[in-house]
C-alpha positions as CSV (number, residue, x, y, z in Angstrom):
1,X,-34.9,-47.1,62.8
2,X,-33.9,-46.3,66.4
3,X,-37.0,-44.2,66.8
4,X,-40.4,-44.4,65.1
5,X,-43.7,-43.6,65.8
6,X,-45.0,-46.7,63.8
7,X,-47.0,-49.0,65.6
8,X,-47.3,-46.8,68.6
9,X,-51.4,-47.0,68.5
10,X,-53.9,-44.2,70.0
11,X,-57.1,-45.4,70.8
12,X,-58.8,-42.1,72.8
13,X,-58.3,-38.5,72.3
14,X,-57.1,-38.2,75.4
15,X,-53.7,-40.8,74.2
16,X,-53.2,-38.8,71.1
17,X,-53.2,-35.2,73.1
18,X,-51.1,-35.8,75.7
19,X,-48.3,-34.6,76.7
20,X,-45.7,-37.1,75.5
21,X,-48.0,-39.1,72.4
22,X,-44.9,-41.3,71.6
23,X,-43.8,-44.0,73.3
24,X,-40.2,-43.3,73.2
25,X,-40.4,-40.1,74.1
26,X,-42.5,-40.6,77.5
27,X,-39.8,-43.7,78.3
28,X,-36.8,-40.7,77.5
29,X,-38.3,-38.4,79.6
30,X,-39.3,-40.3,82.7
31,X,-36.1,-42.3,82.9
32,X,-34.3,-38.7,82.5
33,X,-36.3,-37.8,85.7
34,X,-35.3,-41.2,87.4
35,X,-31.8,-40.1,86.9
36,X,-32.2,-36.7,88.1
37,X,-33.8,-38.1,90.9
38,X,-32.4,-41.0,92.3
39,X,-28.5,-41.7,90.6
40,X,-27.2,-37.9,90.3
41,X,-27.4,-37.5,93.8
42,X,-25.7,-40.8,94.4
43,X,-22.8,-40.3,91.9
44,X,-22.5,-36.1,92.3
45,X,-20.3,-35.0,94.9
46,X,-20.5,-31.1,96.3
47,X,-19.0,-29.1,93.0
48,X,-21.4,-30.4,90.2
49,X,-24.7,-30.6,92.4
50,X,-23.8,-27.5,94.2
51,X,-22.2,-25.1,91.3
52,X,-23.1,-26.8,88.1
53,X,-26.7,-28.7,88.2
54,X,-28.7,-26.5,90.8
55,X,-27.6,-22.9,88.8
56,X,-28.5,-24.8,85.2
57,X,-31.5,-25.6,86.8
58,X,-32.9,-22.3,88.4
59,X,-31.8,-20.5,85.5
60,X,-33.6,-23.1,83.0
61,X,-37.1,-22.1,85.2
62,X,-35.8,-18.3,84.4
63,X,-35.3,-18.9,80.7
64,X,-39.1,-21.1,80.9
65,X,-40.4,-17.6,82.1
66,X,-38.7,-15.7,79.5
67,X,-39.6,-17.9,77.0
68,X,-43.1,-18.0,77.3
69,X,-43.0,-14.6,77.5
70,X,-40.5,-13.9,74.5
71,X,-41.3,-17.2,72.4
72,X,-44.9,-18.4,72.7
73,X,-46.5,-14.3,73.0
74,X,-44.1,-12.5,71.1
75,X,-43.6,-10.0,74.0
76,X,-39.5,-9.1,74.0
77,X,-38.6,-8.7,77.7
78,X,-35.2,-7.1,79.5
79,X,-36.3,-7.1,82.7
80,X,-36.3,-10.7,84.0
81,X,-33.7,-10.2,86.6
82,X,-36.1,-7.7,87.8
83,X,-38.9,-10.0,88.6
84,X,-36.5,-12.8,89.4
85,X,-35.5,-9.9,92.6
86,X,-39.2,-9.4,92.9
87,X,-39.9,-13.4,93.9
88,X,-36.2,-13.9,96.3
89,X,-37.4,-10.6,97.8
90,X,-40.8,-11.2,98.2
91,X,-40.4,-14.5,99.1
92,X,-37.8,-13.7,102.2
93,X,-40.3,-11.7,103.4
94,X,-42.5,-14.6,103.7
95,X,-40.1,-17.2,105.3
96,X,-38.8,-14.8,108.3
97,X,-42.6,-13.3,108.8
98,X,-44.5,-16.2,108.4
99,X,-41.9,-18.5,108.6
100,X,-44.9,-21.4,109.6
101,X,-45.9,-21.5,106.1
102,X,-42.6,-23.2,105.0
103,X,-40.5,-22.6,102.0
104,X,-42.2,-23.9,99.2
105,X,-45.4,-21.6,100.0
106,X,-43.0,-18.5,100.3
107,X,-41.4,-19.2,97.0
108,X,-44.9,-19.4,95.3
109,X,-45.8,-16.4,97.0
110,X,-42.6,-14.4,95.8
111,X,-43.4,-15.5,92.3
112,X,-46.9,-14.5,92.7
113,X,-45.8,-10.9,93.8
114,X,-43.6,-10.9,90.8
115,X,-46.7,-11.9,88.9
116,X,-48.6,-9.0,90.3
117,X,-45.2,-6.6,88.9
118,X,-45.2,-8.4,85.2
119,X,-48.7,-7.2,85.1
120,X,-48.4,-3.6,85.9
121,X,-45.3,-3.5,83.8
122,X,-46.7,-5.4,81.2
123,X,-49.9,-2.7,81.0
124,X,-47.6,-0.9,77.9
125,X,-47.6,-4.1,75.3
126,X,-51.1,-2.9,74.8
127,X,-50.3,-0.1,72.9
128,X,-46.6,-0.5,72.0
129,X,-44.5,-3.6,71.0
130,X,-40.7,-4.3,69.9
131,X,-37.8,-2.1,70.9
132,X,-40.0,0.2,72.7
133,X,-41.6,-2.1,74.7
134,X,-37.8,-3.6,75.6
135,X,-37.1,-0.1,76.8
136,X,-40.4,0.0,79.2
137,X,-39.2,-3.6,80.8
138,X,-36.1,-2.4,81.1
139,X,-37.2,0.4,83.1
140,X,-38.8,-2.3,85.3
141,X,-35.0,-3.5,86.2
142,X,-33.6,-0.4,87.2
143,X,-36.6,0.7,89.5
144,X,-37.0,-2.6,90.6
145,X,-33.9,-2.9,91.8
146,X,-33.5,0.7,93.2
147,X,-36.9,-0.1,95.3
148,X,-35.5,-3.0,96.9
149,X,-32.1,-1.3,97.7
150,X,-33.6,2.0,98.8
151,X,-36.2,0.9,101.2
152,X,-35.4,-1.0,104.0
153,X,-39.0,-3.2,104.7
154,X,-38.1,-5.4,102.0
155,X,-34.5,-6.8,104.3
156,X,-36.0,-6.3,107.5
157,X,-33.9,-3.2,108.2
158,X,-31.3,-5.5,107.7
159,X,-27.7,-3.0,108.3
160,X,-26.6,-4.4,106.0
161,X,-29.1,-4.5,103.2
162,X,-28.0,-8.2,102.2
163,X,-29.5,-11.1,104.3
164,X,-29.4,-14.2,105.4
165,X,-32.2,-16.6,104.1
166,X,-33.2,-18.2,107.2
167,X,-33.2,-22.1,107.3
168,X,-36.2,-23.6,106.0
169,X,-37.7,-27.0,106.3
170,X,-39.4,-29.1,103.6
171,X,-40.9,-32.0,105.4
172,X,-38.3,-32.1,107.9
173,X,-35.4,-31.6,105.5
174,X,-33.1,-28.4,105.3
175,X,-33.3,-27.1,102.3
176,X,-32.0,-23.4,103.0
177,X,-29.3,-21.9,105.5
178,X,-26.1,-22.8,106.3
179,X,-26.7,-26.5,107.6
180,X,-28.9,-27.8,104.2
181,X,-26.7,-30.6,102.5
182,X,-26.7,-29.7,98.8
183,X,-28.1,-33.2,97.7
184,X,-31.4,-31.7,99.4
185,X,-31.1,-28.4,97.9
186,X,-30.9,-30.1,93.8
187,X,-33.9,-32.0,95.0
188,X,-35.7,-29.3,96.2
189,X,-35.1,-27.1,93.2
190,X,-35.4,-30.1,90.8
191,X,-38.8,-30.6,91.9
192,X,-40.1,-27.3,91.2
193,X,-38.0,-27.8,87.7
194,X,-40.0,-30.7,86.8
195,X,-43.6,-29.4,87.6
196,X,-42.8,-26.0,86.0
197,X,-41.1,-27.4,83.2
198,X,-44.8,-30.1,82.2
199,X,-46.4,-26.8,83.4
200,X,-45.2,-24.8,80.6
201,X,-45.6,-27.9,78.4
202,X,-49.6,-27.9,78.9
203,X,-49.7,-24.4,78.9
204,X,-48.2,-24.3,75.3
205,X,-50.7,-26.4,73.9
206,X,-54.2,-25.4,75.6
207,X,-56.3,-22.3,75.0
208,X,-54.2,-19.9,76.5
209,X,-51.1,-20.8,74.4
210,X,-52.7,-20.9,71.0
211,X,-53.7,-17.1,71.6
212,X,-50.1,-16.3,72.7
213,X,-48.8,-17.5,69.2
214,X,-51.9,-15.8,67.6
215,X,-50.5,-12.6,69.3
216,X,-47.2,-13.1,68.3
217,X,-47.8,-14.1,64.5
218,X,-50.4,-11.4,63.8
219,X,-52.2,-9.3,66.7
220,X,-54.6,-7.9,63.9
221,X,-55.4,-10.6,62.7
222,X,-56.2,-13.2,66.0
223,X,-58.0,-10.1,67.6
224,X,-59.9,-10.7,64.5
225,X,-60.9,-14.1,65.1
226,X,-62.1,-13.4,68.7
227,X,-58.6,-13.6,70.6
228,X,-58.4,-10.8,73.7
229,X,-54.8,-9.2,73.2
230,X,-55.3,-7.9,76.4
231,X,-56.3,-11.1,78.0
232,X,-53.3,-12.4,75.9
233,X,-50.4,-10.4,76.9
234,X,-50.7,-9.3,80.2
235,X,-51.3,-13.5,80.7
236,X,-47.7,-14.2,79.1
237,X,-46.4,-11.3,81.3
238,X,-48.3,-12.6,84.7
239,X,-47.0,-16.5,84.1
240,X,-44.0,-15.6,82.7
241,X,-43.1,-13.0,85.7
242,X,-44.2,-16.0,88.0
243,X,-41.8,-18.0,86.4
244,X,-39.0,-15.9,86.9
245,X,-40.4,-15.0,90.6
246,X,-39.8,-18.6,91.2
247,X,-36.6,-18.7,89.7
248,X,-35.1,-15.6,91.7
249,X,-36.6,-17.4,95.6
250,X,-35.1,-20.4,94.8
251,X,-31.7,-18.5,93.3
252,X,-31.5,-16.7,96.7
253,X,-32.3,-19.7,98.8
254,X,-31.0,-22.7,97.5
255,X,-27.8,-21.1,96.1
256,X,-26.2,-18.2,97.1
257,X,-28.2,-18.3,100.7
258,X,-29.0,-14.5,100.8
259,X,-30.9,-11.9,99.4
260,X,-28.5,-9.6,97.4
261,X,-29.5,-6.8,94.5
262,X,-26.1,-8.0,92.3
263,X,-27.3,-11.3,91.7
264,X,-30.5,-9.7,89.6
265,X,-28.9,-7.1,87.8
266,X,-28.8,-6.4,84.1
267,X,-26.4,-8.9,83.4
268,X,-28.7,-11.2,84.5
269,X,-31.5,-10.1,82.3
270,X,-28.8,-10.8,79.3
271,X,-28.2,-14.0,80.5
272,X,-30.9,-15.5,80.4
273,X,-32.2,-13.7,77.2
274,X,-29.5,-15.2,75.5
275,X,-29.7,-18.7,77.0
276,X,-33.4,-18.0,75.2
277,X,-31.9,-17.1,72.1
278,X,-29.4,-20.3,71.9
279,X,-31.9,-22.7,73.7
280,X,-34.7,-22.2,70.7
281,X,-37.5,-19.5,71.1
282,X,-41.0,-21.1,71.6
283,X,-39.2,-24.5,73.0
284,X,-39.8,-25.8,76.5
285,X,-36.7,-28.1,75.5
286,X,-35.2,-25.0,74.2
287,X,-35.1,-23.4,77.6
288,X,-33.1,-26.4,79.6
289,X,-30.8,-26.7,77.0
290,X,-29.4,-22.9,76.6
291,X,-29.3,-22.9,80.4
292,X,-27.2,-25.7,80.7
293,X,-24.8,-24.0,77.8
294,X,-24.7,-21.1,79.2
295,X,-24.1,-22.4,82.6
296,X,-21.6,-24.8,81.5
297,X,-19.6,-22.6,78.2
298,X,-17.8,-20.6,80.4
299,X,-16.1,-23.7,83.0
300,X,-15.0,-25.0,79.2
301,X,-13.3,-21.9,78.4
302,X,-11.9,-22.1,81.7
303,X,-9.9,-25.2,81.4
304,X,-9.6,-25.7,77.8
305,X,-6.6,-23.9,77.6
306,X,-4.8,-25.6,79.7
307,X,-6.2,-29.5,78.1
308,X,-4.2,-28.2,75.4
309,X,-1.2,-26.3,77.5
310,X,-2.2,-22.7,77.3
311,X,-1.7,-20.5,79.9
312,X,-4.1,-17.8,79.5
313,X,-4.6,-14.9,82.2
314,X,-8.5,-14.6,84.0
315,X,-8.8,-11.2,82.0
316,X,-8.2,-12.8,78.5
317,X,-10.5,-15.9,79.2
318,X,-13.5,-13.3,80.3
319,X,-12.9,-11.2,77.0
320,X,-13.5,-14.5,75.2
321,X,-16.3,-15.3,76.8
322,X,-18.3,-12.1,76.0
323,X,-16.7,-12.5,72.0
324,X,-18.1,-16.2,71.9
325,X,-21.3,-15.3,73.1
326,X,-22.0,-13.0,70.9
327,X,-20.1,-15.2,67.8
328,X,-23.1,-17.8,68.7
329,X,-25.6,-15.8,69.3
330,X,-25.3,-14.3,65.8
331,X,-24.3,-18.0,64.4
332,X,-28.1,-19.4,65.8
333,X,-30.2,-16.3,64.7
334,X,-28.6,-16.7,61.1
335,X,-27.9,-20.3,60.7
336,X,-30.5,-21.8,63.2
337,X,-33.2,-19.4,64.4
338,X,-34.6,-21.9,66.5
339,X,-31.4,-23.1,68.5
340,X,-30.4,-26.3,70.2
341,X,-33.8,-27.2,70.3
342,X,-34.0,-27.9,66.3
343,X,-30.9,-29.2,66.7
344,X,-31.7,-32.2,68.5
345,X,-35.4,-32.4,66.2
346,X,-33.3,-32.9,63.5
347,X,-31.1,-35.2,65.4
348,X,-34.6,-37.5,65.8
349,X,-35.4,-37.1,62.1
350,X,-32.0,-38.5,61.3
351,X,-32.7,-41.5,63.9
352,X,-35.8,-42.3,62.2
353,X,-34.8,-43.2,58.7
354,X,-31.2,-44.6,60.3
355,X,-29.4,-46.2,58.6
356,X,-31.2,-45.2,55.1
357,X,-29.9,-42.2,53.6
358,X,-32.8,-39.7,52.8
């Protein structure tokens, strides 16, 4: 009863394609953003804007890249930390060589250079798929990684070999080095959330997207029916890369403020693989949503021992972690393939026919 599509009248193509078709959902959705943009910065102090919101929100861009990779073209990935070292790498060269172009151009261009690497390590899906394509991505994260430790062009010869992102302006505002307030820093990386995030949304549902879940169903058979696979896959593996490109500059300059190798290692790749996993595969909603649970899971098992007087030791709390990761992970690919996404579809079913039992 609470929401219903009835009565909620289309009257051009255009209406009944777009984006958000339902009223309720488009009213959701843009007060969400209102609140993103104008109260959490009022009501957040430091700690959740700083450590909680801007990580959940770089890593949902990650798990966007993964996901369009992984869920819409059927492509399974373990180098994402790679590429996400590709754009922070890529894109610190930009800002303290051409430095005039400001940070959001360096930031596209790092995820463009880890568009270029998806590509050229995406070359293999043409001829092999599954576990062995994992294993040619996840050589991608080890020589990756090795290539940005090992030669020195990519710091500036930096002694080193971990630094500084330089302070950057975005019309006149800080939004990098030591002196950027953190309420600009959410902003900042919200804004590239939202865009990417309708992005992804479009991209889903034109052209492009209907052959990645062509590919991913049945490559035989949509190469059959006229759909490129090459076109196809190396097109997942350029946007996605991009994605995660993105993700990694804004990691290394609205977060941790440097460039370092640890923070794109294989853990990372995990990460957000499983924040896929949980999120929902083939869900822009999906993506948000396991980033936030992933983000926020382990502050929970932090301090819910001691809400209920336990006094457990750092060591005990991180083997708990890694066990209730993988408890979920297996709970979602058994009992919900789709993740936290269906979840809250089936949560809007519920609200429709509210209060009338089914």
């Amino acid at each position: 009863m609470f929401y219903r599509e009835a009565g909620d009248f289309k009257t051009s193509y255009a209406a009944d394609q777009s984006i958000l078709s339902i009223k309720l959902d488009r009213y959701f959705v843009i007060g969400l953003i209102a609140f993103g943009v104008i109260v959490v910065p009022m009501i957040g102090n430091d700690y959740w804007l700083g450590s909680l919101l801007i990580p959940v929100l770089v890593l949902s861009i990650a798990a966007l890249g993964l996901n369009i990779l992984t869920g819409y073209a059927g492509q399974l990935s373990l180098g994402t930390g790679a590429f996400m070292a590709t754009g922070a790498y890529m894109a610190y060269k930009v800002a303290t060589n051409l430095a005039f172009l400001g940070a959001p151009v360096a930031i596209i261009i790092g995820g463009l250079s880890a568009a270029f690497a998806g590509v050229l390590f995406g070359l293999p899906s043409l001829r092999i798929k599954g576990f062995y394509l994992a294993v040619t991505t996840l050589a991608a994260q080890f020589f990756l990684l090795w290539l940005f430790t090992h030669v020195d062009w990519f710091v500036n010869y930096s002694i080193s070999g971990v630094p500084s992102i330089p302070p950057m302006e975005f019309f006149g505002v800080l939004i990098s080095g030591a002196e950027a307030t953190t309420e600009a820093r959410y902003l900042f990386v919200l804004g590239f959330a939202i865009i990417l995030g309708l992005a992804a949304r479009n991209l889903a549902r034109c052209k492009m997207g209907r052959g990645w879940m062509a590919i991913r169903d049945m490559d035989i058979a949509a190469e059959i029916i006229g759909i490129d696979p090459l076109k196809a896959k190396l097109s997942a593996f350029a946007i996605s890369s991009f994605y995660c490109g993105v993700a990694g500059a804004l990691w290394a300059f609205c977060f941790i403020n440097t460039v370092e190798p640890g923070a794109y290692d294989i853990n990372r790749s995990f990460q957000i693989l499983f924040m896929v996993i949980i999120g929902g595969l083939g869900s822009i909603l999906g993506s948000f949503l396991g980033a936030a649970f992933i983000v926020l899971l382990p502050i929970f098992l932090n301090n819910a021992p001691q809400w209920i007087g336990l006094n457990l030791t750092s060591d005990v709390i991180s083997h708990m972690e890694i066990m209730i990761f993988g408890a979920l992970i297996v709970f979602f690919l058994i009992v919900e393939p789709h993740g936290l996404a269906r979840l809250w579809q089936i949560a809007k079913e519920k609200l429709r026919r509210w209060p009338f039992p089914y």
